[in-house]
C-alpha positions as CSV (number, residue, x, y, z in Angstrom):
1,X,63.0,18.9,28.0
2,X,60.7,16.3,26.7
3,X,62.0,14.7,23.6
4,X,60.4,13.5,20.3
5,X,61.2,12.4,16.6
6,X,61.8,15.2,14.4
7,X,63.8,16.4,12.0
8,X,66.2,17.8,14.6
9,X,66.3,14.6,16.6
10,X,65.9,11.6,14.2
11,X,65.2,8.4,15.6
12,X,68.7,6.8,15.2
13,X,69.2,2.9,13.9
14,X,72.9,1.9,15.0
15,X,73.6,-1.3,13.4
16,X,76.0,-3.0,11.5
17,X,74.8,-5.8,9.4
18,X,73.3,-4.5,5.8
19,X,70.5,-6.3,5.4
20,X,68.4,-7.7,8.3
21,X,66.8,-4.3,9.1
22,X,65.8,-3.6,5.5
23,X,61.8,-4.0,6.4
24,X,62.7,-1.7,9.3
25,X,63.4,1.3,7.3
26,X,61.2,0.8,4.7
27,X,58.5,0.9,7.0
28,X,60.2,4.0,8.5
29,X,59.9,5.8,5.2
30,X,56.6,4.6,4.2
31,X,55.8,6.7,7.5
32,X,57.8,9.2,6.4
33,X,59.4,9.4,10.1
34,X,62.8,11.0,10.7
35,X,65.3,8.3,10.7
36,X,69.4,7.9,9.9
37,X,71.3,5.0,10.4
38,X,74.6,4.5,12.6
39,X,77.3,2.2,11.6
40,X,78.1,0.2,14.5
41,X,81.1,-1.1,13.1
42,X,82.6,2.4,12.2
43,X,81.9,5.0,14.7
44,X,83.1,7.7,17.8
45,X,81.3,10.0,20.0
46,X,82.8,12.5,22.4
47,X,82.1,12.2,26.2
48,X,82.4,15.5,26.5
49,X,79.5,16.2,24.7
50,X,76.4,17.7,26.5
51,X,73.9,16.0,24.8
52,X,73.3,13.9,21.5
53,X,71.1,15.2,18.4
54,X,68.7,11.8,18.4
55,X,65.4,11.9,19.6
56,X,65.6,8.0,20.5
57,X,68.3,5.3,19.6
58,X,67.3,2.1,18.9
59,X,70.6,-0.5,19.3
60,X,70.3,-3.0,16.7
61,X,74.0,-4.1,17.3
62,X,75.0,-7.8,16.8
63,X,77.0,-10.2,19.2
64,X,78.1,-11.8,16.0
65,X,79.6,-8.6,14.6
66,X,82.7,-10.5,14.5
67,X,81.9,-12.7,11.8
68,X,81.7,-9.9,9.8
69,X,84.9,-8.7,10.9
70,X,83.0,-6.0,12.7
71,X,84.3,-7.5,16.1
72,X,85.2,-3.8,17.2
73,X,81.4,-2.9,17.8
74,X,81.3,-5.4,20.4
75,X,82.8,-3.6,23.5
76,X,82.5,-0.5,22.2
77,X,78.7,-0.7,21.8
78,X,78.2,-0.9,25.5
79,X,80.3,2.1,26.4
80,X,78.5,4.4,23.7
81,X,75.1,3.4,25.2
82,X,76.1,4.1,28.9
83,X,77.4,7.2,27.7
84,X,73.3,8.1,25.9
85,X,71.9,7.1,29.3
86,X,74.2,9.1,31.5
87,X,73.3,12.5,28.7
88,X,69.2,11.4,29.1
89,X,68.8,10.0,25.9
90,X,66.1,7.9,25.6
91,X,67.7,4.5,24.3
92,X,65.4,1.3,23.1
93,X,67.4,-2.1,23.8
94,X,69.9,0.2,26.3
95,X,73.0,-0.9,27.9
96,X,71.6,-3.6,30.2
97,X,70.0,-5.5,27.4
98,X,72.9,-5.4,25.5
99,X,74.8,-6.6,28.0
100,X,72.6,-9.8,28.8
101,X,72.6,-10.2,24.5
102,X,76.6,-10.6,24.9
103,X,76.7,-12.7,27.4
104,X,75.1,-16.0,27.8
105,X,76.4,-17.0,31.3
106,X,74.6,-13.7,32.2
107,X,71.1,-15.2,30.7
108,X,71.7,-17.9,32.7
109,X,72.4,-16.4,36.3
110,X,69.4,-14.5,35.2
111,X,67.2,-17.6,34.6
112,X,68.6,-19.0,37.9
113,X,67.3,-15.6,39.7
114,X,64.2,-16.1,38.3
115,X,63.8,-19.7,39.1
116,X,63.3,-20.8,35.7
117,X,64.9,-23.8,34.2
118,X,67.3,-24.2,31.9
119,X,69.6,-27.5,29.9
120,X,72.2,-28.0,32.5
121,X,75.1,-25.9,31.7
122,X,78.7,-24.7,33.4
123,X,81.0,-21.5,32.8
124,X,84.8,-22.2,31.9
125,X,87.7,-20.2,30.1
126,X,90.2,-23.1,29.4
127,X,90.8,-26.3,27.5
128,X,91.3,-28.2,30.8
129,X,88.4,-26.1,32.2
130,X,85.9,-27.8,29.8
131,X,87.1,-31.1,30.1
132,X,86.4,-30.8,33.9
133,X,83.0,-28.2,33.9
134,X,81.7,-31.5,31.6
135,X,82.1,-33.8,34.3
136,X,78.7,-35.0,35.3
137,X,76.8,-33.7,32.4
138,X,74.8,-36.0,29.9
139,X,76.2,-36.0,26.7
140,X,76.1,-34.8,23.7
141,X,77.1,-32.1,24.9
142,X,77.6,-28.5,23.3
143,X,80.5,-26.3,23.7
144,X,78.8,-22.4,22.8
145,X,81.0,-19.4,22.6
146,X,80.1,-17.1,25.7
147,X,79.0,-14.0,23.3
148,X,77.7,-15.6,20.0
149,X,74.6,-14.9,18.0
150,X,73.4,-16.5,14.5
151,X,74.7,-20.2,16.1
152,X,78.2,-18.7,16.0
153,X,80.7,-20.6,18.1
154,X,78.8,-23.8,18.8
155,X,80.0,-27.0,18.5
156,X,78.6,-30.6,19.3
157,X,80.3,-33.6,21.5
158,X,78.9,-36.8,21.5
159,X,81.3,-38.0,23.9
160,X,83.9,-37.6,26.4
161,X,86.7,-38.9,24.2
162,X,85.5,-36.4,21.2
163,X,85.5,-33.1,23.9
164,X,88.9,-34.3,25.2
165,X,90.5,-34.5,22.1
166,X,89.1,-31.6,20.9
167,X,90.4,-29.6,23.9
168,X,93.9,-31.4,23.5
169,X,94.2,-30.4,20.2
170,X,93.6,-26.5,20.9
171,X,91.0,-26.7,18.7
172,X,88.1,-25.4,20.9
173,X,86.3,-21.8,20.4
174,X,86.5,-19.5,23.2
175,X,85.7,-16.4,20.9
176,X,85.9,-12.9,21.4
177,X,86.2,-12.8,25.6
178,X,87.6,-16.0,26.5
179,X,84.4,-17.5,27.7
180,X,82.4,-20.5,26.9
181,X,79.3,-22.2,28.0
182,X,79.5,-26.7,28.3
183,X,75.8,-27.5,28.1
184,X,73.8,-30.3,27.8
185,X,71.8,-30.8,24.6
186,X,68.2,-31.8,25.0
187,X,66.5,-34.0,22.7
188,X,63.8,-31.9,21.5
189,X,60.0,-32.8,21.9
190,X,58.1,-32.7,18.6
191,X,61.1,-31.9,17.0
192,X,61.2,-27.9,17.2
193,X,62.2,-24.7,19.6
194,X,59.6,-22.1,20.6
195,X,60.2,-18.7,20.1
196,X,58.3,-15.7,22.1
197,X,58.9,-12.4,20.8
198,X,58.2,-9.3,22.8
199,X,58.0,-5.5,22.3
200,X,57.7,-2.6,24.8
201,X,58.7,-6.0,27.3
202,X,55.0,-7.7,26.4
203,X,54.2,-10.4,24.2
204,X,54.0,-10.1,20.4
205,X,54.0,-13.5,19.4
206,X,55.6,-16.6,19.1
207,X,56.8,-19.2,16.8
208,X,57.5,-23.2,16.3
209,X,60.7,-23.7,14.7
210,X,61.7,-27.1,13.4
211,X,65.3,-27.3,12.5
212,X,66.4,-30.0,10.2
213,X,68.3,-33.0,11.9
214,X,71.5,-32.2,10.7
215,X,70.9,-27.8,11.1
216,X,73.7,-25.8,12.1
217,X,72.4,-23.7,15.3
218,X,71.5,-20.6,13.5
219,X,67.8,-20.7,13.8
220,X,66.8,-17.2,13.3
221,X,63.6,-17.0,11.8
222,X,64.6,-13.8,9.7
223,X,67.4,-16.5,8.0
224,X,65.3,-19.2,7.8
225,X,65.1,-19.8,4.1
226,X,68.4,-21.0,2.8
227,X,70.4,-22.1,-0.1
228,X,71.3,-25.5,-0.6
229,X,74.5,-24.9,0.5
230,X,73.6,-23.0,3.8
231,X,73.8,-19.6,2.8
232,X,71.3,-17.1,3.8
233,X,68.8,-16.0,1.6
234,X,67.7,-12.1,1.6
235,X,66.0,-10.9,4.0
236,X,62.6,-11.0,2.4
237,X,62.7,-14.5,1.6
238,X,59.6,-16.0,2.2
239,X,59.3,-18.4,5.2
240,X,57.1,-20.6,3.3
241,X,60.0,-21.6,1.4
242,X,61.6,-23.1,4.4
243,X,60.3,-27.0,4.1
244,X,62.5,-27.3,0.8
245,X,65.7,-26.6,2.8
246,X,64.3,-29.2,6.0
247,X,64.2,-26.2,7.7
248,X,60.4,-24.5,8.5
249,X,58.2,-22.3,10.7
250,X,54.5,-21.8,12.1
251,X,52.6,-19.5,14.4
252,X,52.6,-21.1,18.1
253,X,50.4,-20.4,21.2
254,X,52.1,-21.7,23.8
255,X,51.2,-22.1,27.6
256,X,50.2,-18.6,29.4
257,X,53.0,-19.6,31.6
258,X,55.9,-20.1,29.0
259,X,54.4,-16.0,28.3
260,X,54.6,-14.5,31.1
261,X,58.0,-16.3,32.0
262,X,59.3,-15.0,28.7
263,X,57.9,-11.3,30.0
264,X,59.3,-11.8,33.1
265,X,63.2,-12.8,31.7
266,X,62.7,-9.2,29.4
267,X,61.6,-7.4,32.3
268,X,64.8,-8.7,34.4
269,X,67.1,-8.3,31.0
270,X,65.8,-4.5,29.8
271,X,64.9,-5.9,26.8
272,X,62.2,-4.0,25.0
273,X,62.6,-5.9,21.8
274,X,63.4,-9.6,21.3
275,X,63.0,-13.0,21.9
276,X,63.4,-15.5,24.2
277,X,63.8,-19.6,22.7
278,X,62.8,-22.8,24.8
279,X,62.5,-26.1,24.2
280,X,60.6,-29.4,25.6
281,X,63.0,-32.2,26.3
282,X,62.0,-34.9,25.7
283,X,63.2,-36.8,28.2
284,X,60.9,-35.4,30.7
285,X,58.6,-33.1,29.1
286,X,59.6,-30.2,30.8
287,X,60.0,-27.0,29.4
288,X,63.7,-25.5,29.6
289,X,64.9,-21.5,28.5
290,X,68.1,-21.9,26.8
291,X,68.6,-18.3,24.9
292,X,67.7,-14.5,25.4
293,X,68.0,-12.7,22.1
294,X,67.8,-8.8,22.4
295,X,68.5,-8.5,18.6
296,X,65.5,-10.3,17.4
297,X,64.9,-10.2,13.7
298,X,60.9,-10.5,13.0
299,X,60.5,-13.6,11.5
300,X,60.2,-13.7,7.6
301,X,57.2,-13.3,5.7
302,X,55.2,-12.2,9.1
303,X,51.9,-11.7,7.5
304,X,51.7,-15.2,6.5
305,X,53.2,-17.1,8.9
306,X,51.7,-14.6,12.9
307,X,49.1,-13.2,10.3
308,X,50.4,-9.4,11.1
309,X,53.5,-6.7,10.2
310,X,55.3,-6.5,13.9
311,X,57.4,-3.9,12.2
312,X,54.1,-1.3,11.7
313,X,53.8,-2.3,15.7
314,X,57.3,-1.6,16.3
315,X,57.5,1.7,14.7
316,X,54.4,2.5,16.8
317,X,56.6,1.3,19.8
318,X,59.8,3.6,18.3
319,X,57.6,7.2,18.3
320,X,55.5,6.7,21.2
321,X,58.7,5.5,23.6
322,X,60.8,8.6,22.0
323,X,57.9,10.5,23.3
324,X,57.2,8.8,26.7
C-alpha cells in the first residue's frame, strides 16, 4: 500500500543532538504536518515486527554522537535502518548514506570510483601503521578519525618527527572503530572550502567558507558563529556574525562541473540530503573533494546569506518523497 504523512504514519525525525534541527520542526509545525521525533541515542525496535507506524523516516543521526556520549547510536543506527528498508519503509538519508557518513575511507574509495580527486590520503589502524601510511606524503599532514563529524578526531603534523612522537607516545585518535585516515593538507586557494548542498540528490546551493587561520576543523555552517572561546552558539545565530569570530560565510557559484560532480558523489553515496566540501590547493589550482556529509545542517541565517529557507524546500522534499 502506498504510504503518506498522516496522523497514523508521522513523518519520523530520529536524531540525537537537541538543537541543530530546531528550524526543522518549527517549519514542520508551521505546516502543521504530522511529525515525532526519535531519540537516536535511546532507542529499540523489534525485528519481528511486520511493519513500522511512520509514513517516512528521515535519519538525522550524527557520526559524532560520541562526543555527546551518545556513541551507542553509532552502530546501532545502521541496523535499525536496514531493518525500515527490508519492512518497505520509505527511509530519506537510508542505510547506504549513513554508511558512507561514518566512514571516510568509504568517501574516498567512492571518489576514487568516480575518478574524482581528492588530498592524497592512506587507511591505517595502528600507531606504527601511521608512521609508515605517511611515508611519501607532503606534510603537514592530518591524522582524521575514520568516523568523525563536527572536525572530531583531527589532528595536525607539521612534521615527521611531531607524527612519530605522537604515535610513540600512544597519544594518537583512532576513535570509535579503530580506523584513521593520514592525509595531506592542502593550502587552500583564496583562503576558504566550498560547500554544495543537495536535496532529493540535486543541487540546492553552495557556499564559501573561510576558516580562520588558527580554526579547529569544525566548519559546519550551522556552527559557524562562535564564542570567543570556541563554543557554539545556538542554532539560529546569525551567520553574519561570523567575521567577529575570523570565522565567515557567502553564497558561492561554483563551476557547473564541481555541481554535477557533487550530484554525482550523492547519487553514488544515497544521499538525498547533504553536502559535499572541496577545496582549491593552491599549489596547483586544482580542485580536490575531501568530505561527504550526509547530515548537512542548512547553513545559518539562510535567507541572508543563499537568499532562500532550504528547510520550506526540504519539507516539500519530506511529503512528496513519503508519497512517491
Amino acid at each position: 500500500m502506498p504510504r503518506s504523512i498522516s496522523a497514523d504514519q508521522p513523518l519520523a525525525i530520529y536524531h540525537e543532538h537537541p538543537d541543530w534541527f530546531r528550524p526543522l520542526f518549527a517549519e514542520l509545525e508551521r505546516r502543521s504536518v504530522p511529525y515525532i521525533r526519535l531519540d537516536a541515542a535511546s532507542h529499540s525496535y523489534d525485528p519481528g515486527e511486520p511493519d513500522a507506524p511512520y509514513g517516512l523516516v528521515f535519519n538525522r543521526a550524527s557520526p559524532s554522537a560520541y562526543l555527546r556520549s551518545h556513541g551507542q547510536s553509532t552502530f546501532y543506527t545502521l541496523q535499525w535502518l536496514r531493518h525500515l528498508e527490508r519492512l518497505g519503509v520509505p527511509v530519506v538519508n537510508g542505510s547506504v548514506a549513513y554508511s558512507v557518513d561514518t566512514s571516510k575511507a568509504l568517501q574516498l574509495d567512492i571518489l576514487m570510483e568516480l575518478g574524482l580527486p581528492y588530498p592524497r590520503a592512506r587507511v591505517a589502524n595502528s600507531s606504527d601503521a601511521v608512521v609508515s601510511a605517511a611515508g611519501g606524503l607532503r606534510y603537514p599532514v592530518l591524522v582524521k578519525a575514520n568516523v568523525g563529524g563536527s572536525g572530531a578526531g583531527i589532528v595536525r603534523y607539521d612534521d615527521p618527527a611531531t607524527l612519530e612522537s605522537a604515535a610513540a607516545s600512544g597519544t594518537l585518535d583512532f576513535g570509535v572503530d579503530g580506523a584513521v585516515l593520514v592525509q595531506e593538507l592542502a593550502p587552500l586557494r583564496d583562503g576558504r572550502i566550498t560547500r554544495v548542498e543537495v536535496l532529493g540528490g540535486e543541487f540546492l546551493y553552495a557556499i564559501n567558507v573561510y576558516p580562520a587561520p588558527d580554526a579547529a576543523y569544525n566548519l559546519c555552517p550551522a556552527d559557524v558563529c562562535q564564542t570567543t572561546d570556541g563554543r557554539p552558539l545556538a542554532r539560529s545565530a546569525c551567520a553574519l556574525d561570523a567575521p567577529k569570530t575570523g570565522l565567515r560565510v557567502e553564497r558561492a557559484s561554483p563551476p557547473r562541473g564541481i555541481i554535477e560532480a557533487a550530484e554525482r558523489i550523492a547519487s553514488r553515496a544515497g544521499i538525498d540530503v547533504g553536502g559535499i566540501e572541496c577545496l582549491v590547493d593552491d599549489r596547483d589550482g586544482k580542485h580536490y573533494f575531501y568530505d561527504i556529509n550526509a547530515l548537512s545542517n542548512f547553513v545559518a541565517d539562510a535567507r541572508n546569506v543563499v537568499g532562500f529557507d532550504p528547510h520550506e524546500r526540504l519539507v516539500d522534499f519530506l511529503v512528496q518523497r513519503a508519497s512517491a
